[in-house]
C-alpha positions in Angstrom: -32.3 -74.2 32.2 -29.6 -72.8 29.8 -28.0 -70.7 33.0 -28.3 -73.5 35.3 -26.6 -75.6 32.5 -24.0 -73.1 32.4 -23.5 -73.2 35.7 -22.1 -76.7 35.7 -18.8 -76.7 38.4 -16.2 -79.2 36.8 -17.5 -82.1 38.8 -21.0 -81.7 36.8 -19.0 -81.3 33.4 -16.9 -84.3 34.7 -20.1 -86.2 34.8 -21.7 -85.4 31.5 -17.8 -86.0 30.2 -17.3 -89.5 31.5 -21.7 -90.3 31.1 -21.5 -89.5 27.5 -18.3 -91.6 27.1 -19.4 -94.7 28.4 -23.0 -94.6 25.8 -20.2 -94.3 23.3 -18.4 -96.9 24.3 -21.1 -99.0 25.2 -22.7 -98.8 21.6 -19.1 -99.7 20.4 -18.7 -102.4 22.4 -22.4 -103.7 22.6 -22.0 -103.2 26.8 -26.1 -102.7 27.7 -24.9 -103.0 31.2 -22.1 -99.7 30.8 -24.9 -98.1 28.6 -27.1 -97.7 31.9 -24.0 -96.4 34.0 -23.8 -93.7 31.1 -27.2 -92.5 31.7 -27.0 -92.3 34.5 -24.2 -90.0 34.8 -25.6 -88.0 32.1 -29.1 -87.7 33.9 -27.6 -87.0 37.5 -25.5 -83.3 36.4 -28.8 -82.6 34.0 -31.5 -83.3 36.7 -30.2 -81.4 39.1 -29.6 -78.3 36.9 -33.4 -78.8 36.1 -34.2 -78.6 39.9 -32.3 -76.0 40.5 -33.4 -74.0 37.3 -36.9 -74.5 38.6 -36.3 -73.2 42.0 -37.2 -69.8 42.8 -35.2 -68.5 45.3 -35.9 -64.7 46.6 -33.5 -63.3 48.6 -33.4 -60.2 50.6 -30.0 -58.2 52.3 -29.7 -55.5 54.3 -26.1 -53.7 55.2 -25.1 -51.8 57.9 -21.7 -50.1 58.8 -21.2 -49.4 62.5 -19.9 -46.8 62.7 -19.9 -45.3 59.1 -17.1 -42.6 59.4 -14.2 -43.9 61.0 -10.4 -42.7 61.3 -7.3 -44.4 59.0 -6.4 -47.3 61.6 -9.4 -48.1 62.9 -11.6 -51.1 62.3 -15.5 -50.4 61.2 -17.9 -53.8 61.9 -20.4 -54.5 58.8 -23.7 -56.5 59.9 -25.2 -58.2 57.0 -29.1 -59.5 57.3 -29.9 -61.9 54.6 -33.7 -63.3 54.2 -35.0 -65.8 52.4 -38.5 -64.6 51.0 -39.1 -68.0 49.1 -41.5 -70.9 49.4 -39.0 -73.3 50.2 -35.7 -73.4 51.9 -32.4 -72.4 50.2 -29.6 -74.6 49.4 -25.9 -74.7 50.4 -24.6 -71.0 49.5 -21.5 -69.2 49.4 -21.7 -65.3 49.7 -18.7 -62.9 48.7 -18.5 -59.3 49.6 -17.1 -57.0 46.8 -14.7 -54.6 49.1 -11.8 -52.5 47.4 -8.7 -54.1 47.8 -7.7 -51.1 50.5 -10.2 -52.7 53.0 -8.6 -55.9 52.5 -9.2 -59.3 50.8 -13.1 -60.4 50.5 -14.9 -61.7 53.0 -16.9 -64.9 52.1 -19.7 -67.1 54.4 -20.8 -70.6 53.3 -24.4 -70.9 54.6 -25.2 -74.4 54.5 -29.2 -73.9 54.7 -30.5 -70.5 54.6 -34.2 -70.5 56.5 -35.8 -67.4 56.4 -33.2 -65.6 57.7 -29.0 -65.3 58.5 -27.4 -63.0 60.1 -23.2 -62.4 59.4 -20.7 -59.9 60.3 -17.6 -58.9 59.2 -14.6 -56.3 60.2 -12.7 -53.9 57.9 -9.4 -51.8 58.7 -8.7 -49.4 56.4 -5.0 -47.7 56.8 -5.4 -44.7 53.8 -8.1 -42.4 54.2 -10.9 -42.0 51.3 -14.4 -42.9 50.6 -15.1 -46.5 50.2 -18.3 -48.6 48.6 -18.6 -52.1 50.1 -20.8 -54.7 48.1 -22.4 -55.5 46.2 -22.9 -59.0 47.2 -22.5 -62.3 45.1 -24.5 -65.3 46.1 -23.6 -68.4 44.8 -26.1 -71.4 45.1 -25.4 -75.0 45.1 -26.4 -78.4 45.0 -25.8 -81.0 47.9 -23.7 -83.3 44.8 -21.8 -80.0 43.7 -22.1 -80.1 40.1 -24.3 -77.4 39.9 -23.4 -73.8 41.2 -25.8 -70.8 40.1 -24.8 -66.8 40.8 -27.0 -64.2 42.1 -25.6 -60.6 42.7 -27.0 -57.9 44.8 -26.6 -53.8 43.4 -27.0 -52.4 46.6 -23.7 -51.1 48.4 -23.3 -49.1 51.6 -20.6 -46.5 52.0 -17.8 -46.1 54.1 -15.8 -43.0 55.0 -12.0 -43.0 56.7 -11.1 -39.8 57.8 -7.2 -39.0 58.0 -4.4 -40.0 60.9 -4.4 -37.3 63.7 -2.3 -37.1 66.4 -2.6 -34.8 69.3 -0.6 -31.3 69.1 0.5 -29.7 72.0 -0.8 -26.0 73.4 1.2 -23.3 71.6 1.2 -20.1 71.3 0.0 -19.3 68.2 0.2 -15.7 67.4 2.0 -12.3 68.7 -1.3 -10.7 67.3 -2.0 -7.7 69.7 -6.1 -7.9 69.5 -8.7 -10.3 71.3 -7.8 -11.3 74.6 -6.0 -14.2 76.6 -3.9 -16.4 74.4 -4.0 -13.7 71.9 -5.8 -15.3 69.3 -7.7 -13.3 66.3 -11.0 -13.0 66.6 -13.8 -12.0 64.3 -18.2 -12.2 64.8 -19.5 -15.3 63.8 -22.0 -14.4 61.6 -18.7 -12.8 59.6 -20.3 -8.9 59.8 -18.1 -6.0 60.7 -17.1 -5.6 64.5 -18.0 -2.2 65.1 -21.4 -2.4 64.1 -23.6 -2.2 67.1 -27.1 -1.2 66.1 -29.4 -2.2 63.6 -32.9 -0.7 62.3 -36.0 -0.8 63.9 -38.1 -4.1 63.9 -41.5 -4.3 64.6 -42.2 -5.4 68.0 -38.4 -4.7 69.0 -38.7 -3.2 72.6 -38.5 0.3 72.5 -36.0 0.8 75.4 -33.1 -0.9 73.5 -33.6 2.2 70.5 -30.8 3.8 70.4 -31.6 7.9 70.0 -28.2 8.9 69.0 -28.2 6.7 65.8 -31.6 7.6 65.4 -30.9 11.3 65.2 -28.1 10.6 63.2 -29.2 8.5 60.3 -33.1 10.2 60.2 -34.7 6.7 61.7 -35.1 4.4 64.5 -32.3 2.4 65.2 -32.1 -0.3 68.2 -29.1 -1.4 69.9 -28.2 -5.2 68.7 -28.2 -8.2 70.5 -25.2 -9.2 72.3 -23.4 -11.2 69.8 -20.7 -14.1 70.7 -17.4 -13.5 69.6 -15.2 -16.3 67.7 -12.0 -17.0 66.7 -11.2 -17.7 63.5 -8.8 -19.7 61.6 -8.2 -20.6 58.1 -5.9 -24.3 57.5 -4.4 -23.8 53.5 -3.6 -27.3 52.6 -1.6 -27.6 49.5 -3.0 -29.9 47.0 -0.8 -29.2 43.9 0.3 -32.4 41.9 3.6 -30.7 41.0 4.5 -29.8 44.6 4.3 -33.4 46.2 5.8 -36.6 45.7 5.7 -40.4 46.2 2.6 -42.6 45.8 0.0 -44.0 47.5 -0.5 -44.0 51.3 3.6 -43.3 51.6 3.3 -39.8 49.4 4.1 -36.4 50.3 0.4 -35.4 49.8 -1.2 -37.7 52.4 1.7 -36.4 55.2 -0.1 -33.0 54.1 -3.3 -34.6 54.9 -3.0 -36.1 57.9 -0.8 -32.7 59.2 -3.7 -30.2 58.2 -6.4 -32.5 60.0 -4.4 -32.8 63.0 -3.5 -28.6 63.0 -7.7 -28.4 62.3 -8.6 -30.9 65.1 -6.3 -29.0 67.5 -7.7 -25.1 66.7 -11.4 -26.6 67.3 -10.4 -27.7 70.3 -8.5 -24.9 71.2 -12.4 -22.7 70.2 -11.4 -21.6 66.9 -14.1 -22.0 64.0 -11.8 -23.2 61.1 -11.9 -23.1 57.6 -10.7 -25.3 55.3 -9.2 -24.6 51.7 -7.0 -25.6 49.4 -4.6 -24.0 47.0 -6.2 -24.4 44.4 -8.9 -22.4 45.6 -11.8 -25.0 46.7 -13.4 -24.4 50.0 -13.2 -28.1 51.4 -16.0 -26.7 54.2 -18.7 -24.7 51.8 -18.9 -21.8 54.8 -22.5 -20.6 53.2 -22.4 -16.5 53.0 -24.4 -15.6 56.4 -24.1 -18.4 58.4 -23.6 -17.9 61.9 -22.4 -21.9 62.9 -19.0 -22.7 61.2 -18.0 -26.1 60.3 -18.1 -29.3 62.9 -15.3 -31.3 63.5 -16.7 -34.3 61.6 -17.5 -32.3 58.6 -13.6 -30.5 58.3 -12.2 -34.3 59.1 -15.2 -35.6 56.0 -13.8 -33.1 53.2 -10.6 -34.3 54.4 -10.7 -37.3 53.9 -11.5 -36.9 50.5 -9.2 -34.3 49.5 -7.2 -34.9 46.1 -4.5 -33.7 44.3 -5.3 -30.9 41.3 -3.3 -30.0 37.9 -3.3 -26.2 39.3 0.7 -24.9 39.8 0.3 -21.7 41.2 -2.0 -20.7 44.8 -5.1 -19.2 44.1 -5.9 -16.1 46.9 -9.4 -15.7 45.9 -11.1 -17.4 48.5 -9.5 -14.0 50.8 -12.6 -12.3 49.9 -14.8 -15.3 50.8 -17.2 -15.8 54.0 -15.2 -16.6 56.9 -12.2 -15.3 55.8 -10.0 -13.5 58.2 -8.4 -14.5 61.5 -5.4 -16.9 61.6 -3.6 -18.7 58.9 -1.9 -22.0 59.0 -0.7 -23.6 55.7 0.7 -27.0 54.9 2.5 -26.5 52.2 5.0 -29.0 50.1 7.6 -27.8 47.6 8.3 -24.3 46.3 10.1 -23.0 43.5 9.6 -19.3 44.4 6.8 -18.3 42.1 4.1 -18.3 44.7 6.2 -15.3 46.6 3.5 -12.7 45.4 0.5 -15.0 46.7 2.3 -15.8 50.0 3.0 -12.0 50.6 -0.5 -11.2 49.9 -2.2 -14.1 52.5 0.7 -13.1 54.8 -0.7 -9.2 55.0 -4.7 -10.3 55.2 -4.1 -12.4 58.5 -3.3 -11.3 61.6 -0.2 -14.4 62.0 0.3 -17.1 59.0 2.1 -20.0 60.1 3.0 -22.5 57.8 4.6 -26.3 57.9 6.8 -27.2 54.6 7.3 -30.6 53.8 10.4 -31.6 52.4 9.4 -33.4 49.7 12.6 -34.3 48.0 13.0 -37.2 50.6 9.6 -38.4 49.0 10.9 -39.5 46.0 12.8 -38.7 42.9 10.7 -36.0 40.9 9.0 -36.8 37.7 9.1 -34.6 34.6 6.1 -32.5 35.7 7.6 -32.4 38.9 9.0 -28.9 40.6 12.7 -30.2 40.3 14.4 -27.1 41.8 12.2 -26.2 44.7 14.0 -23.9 47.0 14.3 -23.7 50.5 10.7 -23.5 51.3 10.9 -22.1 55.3 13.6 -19.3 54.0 11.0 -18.1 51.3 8.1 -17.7 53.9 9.8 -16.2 56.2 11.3 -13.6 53.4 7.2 -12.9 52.7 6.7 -12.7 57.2 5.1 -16.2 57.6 7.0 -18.1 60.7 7.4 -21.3 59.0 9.6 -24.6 59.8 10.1 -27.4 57.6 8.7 -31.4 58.2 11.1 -34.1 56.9 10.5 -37.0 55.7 10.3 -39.7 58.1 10.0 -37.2 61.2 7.0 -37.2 63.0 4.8 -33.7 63.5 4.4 -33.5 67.2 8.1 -32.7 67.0 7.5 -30.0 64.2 4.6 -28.7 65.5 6.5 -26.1 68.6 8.8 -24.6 66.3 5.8 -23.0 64.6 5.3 -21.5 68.2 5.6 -17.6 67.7 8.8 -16.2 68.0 10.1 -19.1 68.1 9.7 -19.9 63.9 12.8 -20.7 61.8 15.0 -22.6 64.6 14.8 -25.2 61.9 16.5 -24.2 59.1 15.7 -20.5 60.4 15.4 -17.5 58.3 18.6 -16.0 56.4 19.7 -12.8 58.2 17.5 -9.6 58.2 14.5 -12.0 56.8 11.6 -10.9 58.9 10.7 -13.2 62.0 6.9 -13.4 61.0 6.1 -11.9 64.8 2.3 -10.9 63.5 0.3 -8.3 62.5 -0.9 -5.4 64.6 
């Protein structure tokens, strides 16, 4: 009774207001007739609030997001089921969705009887990638007079995941790399083991015309030739994710250009048959390639860790991750501003691929730079290129499919190209 009573909308206080005033007055004035009006406006707000304390109203909902991962742009539809598991039917009710303010302003359904059960839908657009919560729902119950309004909230929420803007990159030629075959890509076994291993110990019940006597002689036991084992290019996207090197705020910073560029470079090398990896200069794999496995990353789980890629304190690259499972084949960095210290790590990823390729953003048409800020970054695409990346530099404001064939080998640094005798970044032999 107390929360119903609290629950009184300013019509029902408006009621007990103007009820309690006329018995005042009506004592005053020695009105019987205004006395009666009084009570009854007094008993009106009061009875209802007992009704509705009284009630027992159990609801039920059930979300669902169709489809659950979706890309920045794109509209995702959200089915709500709401059942009433009471005794009696529900009065008027107004529910309101809790979605963050990215997905847009809160969706709200007046239900003027319930029944057992209601079925509503509504449509979110988000345009910045992340992972999003929707819910939990507020019901709010009330009464035919509207003086009483009562609030029920649900806990349950249902996720929502918005992958990064792509666009579609054109075929290039990616590396001068003389090993593998047709477009000249590098290519490593899938399972990550050396390439020149081709027999393996004896199993039991392995058939005995695939031993391979040579090997046996040589090592003192029976060795059997190995499957035949697929081979698989590989490619590593480096997505810079240092707070100092980008600029700007919100779905307009430097960092989310990055973003959307590295997804789009990762969607393109799948396609093109590349198993890619995904890290991050601070040295986080975004893609968790477990030690052993033979399967590399999907596309939906490289454009998943993108989407919730962040910013870190770190200042400097990490090169760790080198030594990691799945490392090795080509090397495509997005990188924003330098200042020249991370010469000694670029050299270093530059001489364990086959062909590093990098995109630098120019950050400085981002925004002005804060205190913590890089605020002499040199010319980013002139420093790769000293270390033998082939590199060309993204503007703001200029879109990638334009950037994206300069990085085409030999064909590196025709955007504010390399400084005389700086090496062309033709690949490794």
């Amino acid at each position: 009774m107390l929360e119903a009573l609290r629950g009184l909308t300013i019509r029902g206080r408006a009621f007990l207001a103007a009820g309690l005033t006329a018995i005042v007055c009506a004592v005053i004035l020695g009105q019987p007739g205004l006395t009666r009006i009084g009570v009854l406006l007094v008993a009106l707000p009061m009875l209802v609030a007992a009704v509705l304390a009284r009630s027992r109203y159990r609801l039920a909902l059930t979300r669902s997001v169709v489809p659950p991962v979706v890309a920045a742009g794109q509209p995702a539809r959200v089915r709500i089921t709401v059942s009433n598991e009471g005794t009696l039917p529900a009065a008027p009710m107004l529910l309101e969705e809790a979605v963050p303010f990215a997905l847009g302003a809160r969706p709200r359904f007046v239900v003027r009887r319930l029944g057992r059960r209601r079925e509503l839908e509504y449509q979110v657009r988000a345009e910045q990638r992340g992972s999003f919560d929707l819910g939990p729902m507020t019901v709010h119950v009330n009464d035919p007079f509207g003086l009483v309004r009562l609030g029920r909230a649900f806990t349950s929420t249902s996720p929502l995941l918005v992958t990064p803007r792509t666009v579609p990159l054109e075929a290039i030629r990616l590396s001068n790399a003389r090993s593998g075959t047709g477009d000249n890509r590098p290519r490593a076994f899938a399972g990550g083991s050396a390439e020149d291993v081709t027999v393996r110990e004896y199993r039991r019940g392995d058939d005995l015309r695939r031993v391979h006597w040579r090997s046996s002689a040589r090592v003192g036991e029976l060795m059997v030739r190995r499957e035949e084992q697929h081979w698989q290019a590989r490619a590593t996207v480096l997505l810079d994710n240092r707070h100092v090197a980008h600029r700007g705020a919100g779905s307009a910073a430097s960092f989310e250009t990055a973003v959307s560029a590295a997804a789009s470079m990762t969607l393109h090398l799948v396609e093109r048959g590349y198993a890619v990896r995904l890290v991050t200069t601070d040295g986080r794999d975004l893609t968790a390639w477990q030690r052993g496995a033979v399967e590399a990353p999907t596309t939906a789980t490289l454009l998943e860790a993108l989407a919730v890629a962040e910013t870190a304190p770190a200042t400097g690259i990490e090169i760790d991750w080198l030594d990691g499972p799945g490392a090795g084949g080509l090397l495509l960095a997005v990188l924003g501003a330098l200042d020249g210290t991370e010469a000694q790590a670029l050299r270093r990823l530059r001489n364990q691929s086959p062909a590093a390729l990098a995109l630098v953003l120019d950050v400085v048409g981002w925004g002005a730079a804060g205190p913590s800020q890089i605020s002499t970054p040199v010319d980013g695409a002139v420093l790769l290129g000293q270390q033998g990346w082939q590199a060309t530099t993204l503007s703001v404001g200029e879109r990638l499919e334009a950037a994206w064939p300069r990085l085409a080998a030999g064909q590196a640094g025709a955007r504010r190209g390399a400084p005389t005798g700086a090496p062309s970044g033709t690949g490794a032999s």
